[in-house]
C-alpha positions, 0 to 999 in steps of 0.5 A: 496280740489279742491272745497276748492281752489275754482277750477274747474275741467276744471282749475284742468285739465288744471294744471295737462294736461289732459282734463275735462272729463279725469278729472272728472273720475278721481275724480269720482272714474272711474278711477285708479290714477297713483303716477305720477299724484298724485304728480302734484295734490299735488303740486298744492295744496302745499302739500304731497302726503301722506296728499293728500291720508288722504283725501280719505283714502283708497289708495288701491282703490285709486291707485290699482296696483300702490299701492305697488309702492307708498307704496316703493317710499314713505316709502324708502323717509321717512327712508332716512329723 
């Protein structure tokens, strides 16, 4: 998505406050994404976090422990809507 906006990945890590390298192991996988962070990503690009995640499409390896968490905070959002 980032390559699609014709982002880098030191522009994307600027917007979401980190450095270029904590950023590429971020999207290389070598790290674990914390919701927080996935929500300023989705923000950038005008989006839901859920359709951010339809992306990858494995959110356990995605979130790892926080998994459990996004799966309450976004599912008692919804039941609210």
């Amino acid at each position: 998505m980032r390559k699609e906006h014709r982002l880098t990945q030191e522009q994307m890590a600027e917007k979401i406050g980190m450095t270029k390298n904590g950023y590429a192991k971020m999207e290389r996988g070598e790290t674990q994404l914390k919701i927080e962070r996935l929500e300023q990503i989705a923000n950038i690009f005008n989006i839901d976090v859920r359709e951010l995640l339809k992306e990858n499409g494995d959110f356990n390896l995605l979130l790892g422990d926080n998994y459990s968490n996004f799966q309450n905070h976004y599912y008692n959002q919804t039941q609210e809507i």
